[in-house]
N, C-alpha and C positions, 0 to 999 in steps of 0.2 A: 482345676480344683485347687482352693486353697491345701497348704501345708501347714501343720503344726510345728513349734519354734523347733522341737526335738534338740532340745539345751543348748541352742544359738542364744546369745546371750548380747543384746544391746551395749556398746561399747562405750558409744558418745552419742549427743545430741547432734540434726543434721547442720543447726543453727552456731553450735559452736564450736567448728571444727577455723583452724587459721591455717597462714604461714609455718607456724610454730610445732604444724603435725605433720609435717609434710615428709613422710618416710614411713609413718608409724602406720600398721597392721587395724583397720577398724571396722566395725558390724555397726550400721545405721538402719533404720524402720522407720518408714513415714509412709506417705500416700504420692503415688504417682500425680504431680502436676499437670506436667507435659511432656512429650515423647517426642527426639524427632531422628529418623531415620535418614542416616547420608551414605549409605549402603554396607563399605564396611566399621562403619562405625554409628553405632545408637547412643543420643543423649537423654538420659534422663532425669528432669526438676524435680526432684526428692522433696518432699517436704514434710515437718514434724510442727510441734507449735513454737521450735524454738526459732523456725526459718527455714530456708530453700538452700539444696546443696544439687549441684552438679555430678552427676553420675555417669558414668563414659564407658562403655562394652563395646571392648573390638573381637572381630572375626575372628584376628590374628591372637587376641592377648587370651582366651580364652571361648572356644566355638561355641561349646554348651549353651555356657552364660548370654550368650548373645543371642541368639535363638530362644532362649527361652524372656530374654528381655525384649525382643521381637514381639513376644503375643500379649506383652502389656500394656493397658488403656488407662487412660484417667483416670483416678481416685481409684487404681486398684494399691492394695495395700501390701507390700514389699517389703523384705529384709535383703541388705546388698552387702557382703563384705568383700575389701580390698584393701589396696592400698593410695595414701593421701599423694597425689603429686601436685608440682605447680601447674596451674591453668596455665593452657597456652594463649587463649585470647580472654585478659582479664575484666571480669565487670566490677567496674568500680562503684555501682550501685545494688551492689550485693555484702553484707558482712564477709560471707563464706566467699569471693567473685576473686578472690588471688589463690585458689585449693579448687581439684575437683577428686571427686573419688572413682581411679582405678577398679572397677568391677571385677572379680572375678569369680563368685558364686552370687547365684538370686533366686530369693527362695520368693515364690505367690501366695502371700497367707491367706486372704482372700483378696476376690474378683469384684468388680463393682459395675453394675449396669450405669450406662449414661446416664448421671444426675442432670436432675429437671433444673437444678440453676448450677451456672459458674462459678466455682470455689476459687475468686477472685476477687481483690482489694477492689473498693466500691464500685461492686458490683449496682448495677441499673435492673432490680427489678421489683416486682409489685411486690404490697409487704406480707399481701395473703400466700402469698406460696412462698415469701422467705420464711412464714408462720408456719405452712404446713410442712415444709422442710429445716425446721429451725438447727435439726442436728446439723447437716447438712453447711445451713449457713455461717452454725458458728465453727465451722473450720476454716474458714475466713480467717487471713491472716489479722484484719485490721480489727474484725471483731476479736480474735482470737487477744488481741493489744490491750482490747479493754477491761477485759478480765484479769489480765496480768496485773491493771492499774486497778481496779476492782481489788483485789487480794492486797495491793500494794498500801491500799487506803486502810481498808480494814486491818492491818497490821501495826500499820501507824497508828493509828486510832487504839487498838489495846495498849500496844507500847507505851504512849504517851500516857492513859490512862492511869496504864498499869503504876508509872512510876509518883505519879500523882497522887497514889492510895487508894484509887477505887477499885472496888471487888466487882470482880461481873458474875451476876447472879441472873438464874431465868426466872423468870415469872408464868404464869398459868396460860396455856392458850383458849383452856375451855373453861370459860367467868362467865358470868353472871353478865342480861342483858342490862344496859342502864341508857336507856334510848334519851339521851341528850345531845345531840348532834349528828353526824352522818348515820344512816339505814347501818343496824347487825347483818353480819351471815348470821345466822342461825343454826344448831346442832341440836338435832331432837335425841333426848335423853329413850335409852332401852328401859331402863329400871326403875325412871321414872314419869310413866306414860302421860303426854301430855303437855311436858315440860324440856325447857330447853336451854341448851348451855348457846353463851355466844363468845363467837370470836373476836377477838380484842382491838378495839380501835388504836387502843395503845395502852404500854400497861401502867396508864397513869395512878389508877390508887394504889396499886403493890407497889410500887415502887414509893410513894408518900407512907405506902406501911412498913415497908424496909426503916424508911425514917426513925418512924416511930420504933423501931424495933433494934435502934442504934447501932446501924450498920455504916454513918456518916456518910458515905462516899459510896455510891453502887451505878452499874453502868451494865448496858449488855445492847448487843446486835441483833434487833429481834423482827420479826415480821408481824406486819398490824395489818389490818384487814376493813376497807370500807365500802359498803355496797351501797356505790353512790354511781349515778349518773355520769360516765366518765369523760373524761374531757383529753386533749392532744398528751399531756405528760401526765396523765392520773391512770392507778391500776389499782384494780378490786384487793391486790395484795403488794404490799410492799415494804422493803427494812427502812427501820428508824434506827440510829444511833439513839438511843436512851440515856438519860446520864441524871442524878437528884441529889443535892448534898445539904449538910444538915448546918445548921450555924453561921447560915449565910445570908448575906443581902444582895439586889440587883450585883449591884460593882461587883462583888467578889463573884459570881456563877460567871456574867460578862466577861473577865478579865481571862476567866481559867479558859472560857470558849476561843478567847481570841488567840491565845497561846495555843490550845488545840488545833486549829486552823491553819494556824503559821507554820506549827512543826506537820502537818499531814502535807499542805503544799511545796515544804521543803525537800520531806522525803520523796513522794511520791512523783512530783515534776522539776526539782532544784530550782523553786521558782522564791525568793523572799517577798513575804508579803508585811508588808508594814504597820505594823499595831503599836498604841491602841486604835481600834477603829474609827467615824467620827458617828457622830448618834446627833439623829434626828427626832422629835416629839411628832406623834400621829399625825396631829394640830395641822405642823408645818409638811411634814409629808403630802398631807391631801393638799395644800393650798399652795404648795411650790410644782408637785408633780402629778397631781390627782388621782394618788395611788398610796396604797401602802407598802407596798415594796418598790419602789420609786427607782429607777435606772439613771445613775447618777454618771454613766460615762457620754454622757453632752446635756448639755445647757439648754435650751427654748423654756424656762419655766414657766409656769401660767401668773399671772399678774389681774390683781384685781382689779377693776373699774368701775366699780358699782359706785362710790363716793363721784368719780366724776361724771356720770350719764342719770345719776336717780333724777334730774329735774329736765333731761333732755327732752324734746319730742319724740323719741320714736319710744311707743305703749310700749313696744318687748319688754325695753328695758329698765321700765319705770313700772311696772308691772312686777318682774322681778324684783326689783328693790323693795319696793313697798311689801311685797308678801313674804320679807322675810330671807330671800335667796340672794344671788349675786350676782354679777356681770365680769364676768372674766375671759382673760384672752392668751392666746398664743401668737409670737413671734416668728414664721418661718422666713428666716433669714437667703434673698434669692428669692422669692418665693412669686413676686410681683409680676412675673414673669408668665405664669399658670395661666392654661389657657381654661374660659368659662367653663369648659364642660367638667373640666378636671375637679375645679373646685365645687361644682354642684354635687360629684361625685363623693367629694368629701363631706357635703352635708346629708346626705345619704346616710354616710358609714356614721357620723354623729348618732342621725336619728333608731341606729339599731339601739344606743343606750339611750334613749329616752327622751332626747335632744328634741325640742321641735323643728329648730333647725338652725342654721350655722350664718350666720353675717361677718362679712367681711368688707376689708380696706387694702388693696394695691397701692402700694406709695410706687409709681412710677415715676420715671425721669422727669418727664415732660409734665404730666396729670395726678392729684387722687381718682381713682374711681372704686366706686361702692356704692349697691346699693340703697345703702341707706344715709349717703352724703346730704340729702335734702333734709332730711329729719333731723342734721346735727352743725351745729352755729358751729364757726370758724375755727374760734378759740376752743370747744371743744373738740371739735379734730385733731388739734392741735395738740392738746392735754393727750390726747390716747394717744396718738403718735409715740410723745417725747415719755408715757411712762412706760410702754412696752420697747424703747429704747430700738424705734424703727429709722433703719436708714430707707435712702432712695434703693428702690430696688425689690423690697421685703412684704410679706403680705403679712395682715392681721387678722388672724381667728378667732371669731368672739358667739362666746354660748349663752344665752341669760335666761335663766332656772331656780330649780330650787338646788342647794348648794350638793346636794348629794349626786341631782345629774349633773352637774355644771363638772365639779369632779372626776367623774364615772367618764364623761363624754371626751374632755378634753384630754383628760390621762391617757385613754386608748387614743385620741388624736393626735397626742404628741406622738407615741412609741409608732403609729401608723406612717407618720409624716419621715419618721426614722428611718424607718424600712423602705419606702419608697424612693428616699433618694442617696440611701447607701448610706445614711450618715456613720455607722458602725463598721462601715464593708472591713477598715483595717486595722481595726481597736481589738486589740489581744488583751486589754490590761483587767485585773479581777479590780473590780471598783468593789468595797464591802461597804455596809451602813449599817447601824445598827436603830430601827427605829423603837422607842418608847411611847409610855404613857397612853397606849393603847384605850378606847372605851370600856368599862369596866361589862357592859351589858348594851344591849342593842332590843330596840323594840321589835318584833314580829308584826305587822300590822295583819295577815289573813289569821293569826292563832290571839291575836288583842292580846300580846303578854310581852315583856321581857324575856329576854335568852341569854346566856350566857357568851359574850363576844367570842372568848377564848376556851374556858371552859368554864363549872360554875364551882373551882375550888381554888382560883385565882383571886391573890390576896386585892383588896383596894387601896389606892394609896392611903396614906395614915389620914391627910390634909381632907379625903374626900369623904370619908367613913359618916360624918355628919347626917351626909344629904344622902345615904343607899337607901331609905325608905321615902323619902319626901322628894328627892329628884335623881332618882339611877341613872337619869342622859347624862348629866355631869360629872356621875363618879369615873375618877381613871383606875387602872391598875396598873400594879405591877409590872408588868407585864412588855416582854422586849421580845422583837424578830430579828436574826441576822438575815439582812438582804444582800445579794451580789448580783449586780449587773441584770439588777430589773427581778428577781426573782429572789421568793424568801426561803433560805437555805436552809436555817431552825429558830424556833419559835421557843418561847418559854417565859417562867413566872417564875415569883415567888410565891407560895401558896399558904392559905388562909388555915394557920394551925390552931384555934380555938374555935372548940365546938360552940360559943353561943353564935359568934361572928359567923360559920358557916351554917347557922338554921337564919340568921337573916339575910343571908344572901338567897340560899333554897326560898325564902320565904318572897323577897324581891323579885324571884325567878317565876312566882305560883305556884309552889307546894308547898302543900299545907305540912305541920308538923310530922306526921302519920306518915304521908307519903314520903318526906324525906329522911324518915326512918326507914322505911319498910324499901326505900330503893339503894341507899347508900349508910343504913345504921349498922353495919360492920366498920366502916369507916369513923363516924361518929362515936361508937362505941369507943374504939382504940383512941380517940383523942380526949379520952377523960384519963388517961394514962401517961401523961407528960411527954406529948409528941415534941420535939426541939422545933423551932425555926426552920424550914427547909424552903426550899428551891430547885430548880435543873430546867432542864432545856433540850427539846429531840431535834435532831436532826435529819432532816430526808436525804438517808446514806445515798438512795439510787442518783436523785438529783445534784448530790455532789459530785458522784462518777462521772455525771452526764459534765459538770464542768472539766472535771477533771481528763477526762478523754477529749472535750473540743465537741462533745454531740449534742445535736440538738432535739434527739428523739428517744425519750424513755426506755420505749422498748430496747435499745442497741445493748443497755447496759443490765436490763434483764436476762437470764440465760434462758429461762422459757415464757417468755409474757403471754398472756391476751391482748386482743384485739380491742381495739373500740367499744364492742361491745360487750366486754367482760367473758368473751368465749377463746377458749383454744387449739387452732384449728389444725394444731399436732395432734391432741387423745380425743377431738371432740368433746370435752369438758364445758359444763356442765351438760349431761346425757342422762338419760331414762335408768331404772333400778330395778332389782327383781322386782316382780308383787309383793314373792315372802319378805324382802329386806323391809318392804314398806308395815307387813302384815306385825313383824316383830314390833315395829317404832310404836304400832297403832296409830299409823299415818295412811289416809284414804289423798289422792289428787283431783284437784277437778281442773277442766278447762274452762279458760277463758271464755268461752262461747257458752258453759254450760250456769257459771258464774252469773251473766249476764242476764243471761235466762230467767235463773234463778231470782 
């Protein structure tokens, strides 16, 4: 049976004990490791979150103690006081591995039955029962690291802040729904039946009302909430760094971001990263890397062709030209080498984005071979070759589309072809970009409307303001993401402070006066009040952690995530509710089968 402390009193951590203690009287508490039994003497791996300490009960040095260090098992949870001597056989792959600690009292606070996984550095097992065991898991030393650097960011992060002059203030979690982008959670009101509060995608307009409300500079660490379709690093909830400042343009929110950055990577890993960063325009993002957050630690960029193949014979690609689209290619350097199936295999993974399908050119030693070598005169061979800067050896990937798949297809064919032959295996380096000029609006074609690219209170450039009602595809905005190594870290604007300039963006969007009162005229209202100039830029704190620890899985750096499918298969969340709770909301359910029915 466990024992209570009964005023035993934690002396030091198991994790920092050295050389430097080795005489000294001390009471450690952590969780039984491993045990091993060499008859008159037991070892036991102590462990706390600060590390693993060596613990040693002999027969001779105290019988009790040893006997009752006897009946302890794995993850039972232990207080040991003695004294510090030197190891006799030192682990040099331990902090504490030149010290172990002399036992001579051990108290069993509790006992712990055989945990269902190994409370071991990467651990091999499925994520559903590291899910249903998540306490468990995160006594993991290596998870236990992340959290350390978790705290370590977030501290940085205010710090810096702090000294910057921004105030961190919270904002509401339960607002008003403003269905413009990803699915609300939803929160049915008691008091007021029928109606409902939603949880925050992020707290974009308080945070532009702080503005107005001349608070300059405001910042907080907050959790936003999207019930979206989830995908490998997406969770139904998750913290943003927030940050908005008043009197600003791009450069100056930029500049403060990349100093941000610099000083969090310094504190948190002593790693210098070098700013300013370099900035890329959307433009050249998609037509360099077919992406907008473009993974700039290698080279293969896609290279247009469409000027030299619009008059060739082969229809693909003259077919694209004329409708508008384009002929572009990738360079896989080595690549000439691939055997047929491989690369059919690639035109496959093309056709999941839209592709119809993939043509290529082997510049072998000896031969060209391609399929479509007979459809293209000599001198145009020639021409692809020397613009995609092919040697002997190398294959050419060529998509021809309309430019959005051409894009889409080749971008994930680039980062695919990456993957496949290690090109990354030993690139430590944080590549940052900062890309601009973003589309101000994006057409919907199943809803026939315009949307809001980024969102619909993102300023447009000054130059494009002309064409928002006569050509929205053209307008750019404001509007800049910091990307690292293929992934965008935070995203932000400068936002549109005059209320006539935001009813003709609502208006460019499809709503009508009315409705862009009656969904966002709290907003509107306070900008007939001399909002300033403002700006800011969120951050996805989780996916910085996740660089910042070396992980490549979301979840690692959540303390309790869901699954894939937005469930958690620790409390079983989301689960069924009284009747009465539902009876108060005046919420009745129906099923899905009865829906249908219906």
């Amino acid at each position: 049976m466990g024992e209570a402390l009964q005023g035993l009193k934690r002396s030091i951590m198991c994790g920092e004990l050295r050389e430097k203690h080795i005489g000294e009287k001390v009471t450690v508490m952590g969780w039984v490791q491993r045990k091993r039994n060499l008859g008159g003497l037991i070892f036991i791996d102590l462990r706390d979150r600060t590390g693993i300490l060596q613990v040693v009960f002999g027969e001779a040095i105290n019988k009790e103690a040893f006997e009752k260090a006897d009946n302890v098992k794995p993850e039972y949870c232990i207080a040991v006081t003695g004294n510090i001597v030197k190891r006799e056989s030192v682990n040099e792959n331990l902090p504490t591995g030149m010290v172990e600690l002399k036992g001579d009292n051990i108290k069993i606070l509790s006992e712990s039955e055989t945990p269902p996984i190994y409370i071991k550095e990467g651990l091999d097992a499925s994520e559903a029962i590291r899910l249903k065991y998540r306490y468990l898991d995160l006594r993991r030393p290596d998870i236990q690291n992340i959290f350390f650097i978790r705290h370590k960011a977030a501290k940085a992060i205010r710090d810096f802040l702090d000294k910057e002059g921004f105030l961190e203030m919270e904002t509401p979690m339960l607002t008003k729904s403003t269905p413009e982008g990803a699915r609300d959670y939803l929160v049915p009101s008691r008091n007021y039946p029928g109606m409902f509060y939603a949880l925050p995608q992020s707290p974009q307009l308080f945070k532009q009302l702080l503005m107005v409300s001349g608070y300059d500079k405001y910042f907080q660490i907050v959790k936003c909430f999207r019930d979206e379709d989830l995908r490998a690093n997406r969770q139904p909830e998750f913290t943003q760094v927030d940050l908005e400042m008043s009197f600003v343009e791009e450069d100056d929110v930029i500049a403060l971001n990349e100093r941000l950055i610099a000083y969090v990577f310094k504190q948190v890993l002593d790693v210098d990263i070098n700013i300013p960063f370099n900035r890329m325009t959307y433009k050249e993002a998609m037509e360099k890397y077919g992406s907008d957050k473009p993974d700039l630690r290698f080279g293969m960029e896609i290279t247009d062709l469409t000027d030299l193949v619009k008059d060739c014979a082969f229809k693909v690609f003259t077919d694209a030209a004329f409708s508008g689209g384009s002929v572009r290619a990738l360079c896989l350097k080595g690549g000439a080498a691939m055997g047929r199936k491989d690369i059919d295999r690639l035109g496959e993974f093309v056709k999941t984005y839209k592709a119809k399908g993939l043509a290529w050119i082997a510049y072998k030693e000896e031969e060209i071979k391609s399929p479509i070598a007979k459809f293209l005169k000599e001198e145009e061979m020639k021409s692809i070759l020397d613009r995609v800067k092919a040697d002997k050896g190398d294959l050419v990937l060529i998509v021809a589309d309309k430019n959005s798949v051409v894009f889409q297809s080749l971008g994930a064919l680039r980062l695919e072809l990456a993957k496949k032959f290690d090109i990354l295996k030993d690139n430590k380096e944080f590549k940052f970009v900062w890309v601009t000029e973003f589309p101000l609006v994006e057409f919907n074609e199943e809803e026939n409307r315009y949307q809001a690219a980024h969102h619909p209170f993102t300023c447009p450039m000054d130059e494009d303001i002309p064409y928002l009602e006569s050509d929205p595809g053209r307008v750019r905005a404001k509007a800049y993401d910091m990307v690292l190594n293929g992934e965008e870290l935070g995203g932000g604007s400068i936002r549109i402070h005059d209320t006539m300039l935001q009813e003709r963006m609502f208006n460019v969007l499809g709503f009508t006066k009315e409705k862009a009162w009656e969904r966002f005229g709290f907003l509107l209202e306070a900008f007939k009040y001399g909002p300033p100039p403002h700006g800011g830029l969120a951050f996805g704190f989780d996916r910085m952690v996740m660089f910042l620890a070396g992980t490549d899985n979301i979840k690692d750096v959540i303390a309790f995530p869901k699954n894939q499918n937005a469930f958690c298969p620790l409390t079983e969340a989301p689960n069924v509710v009284d009747e009465k709770q539902l009876e108060e909301l005046g919420i009745s359910t129906i099923s899905k089968n009865e829906k249908s029915e219906g």
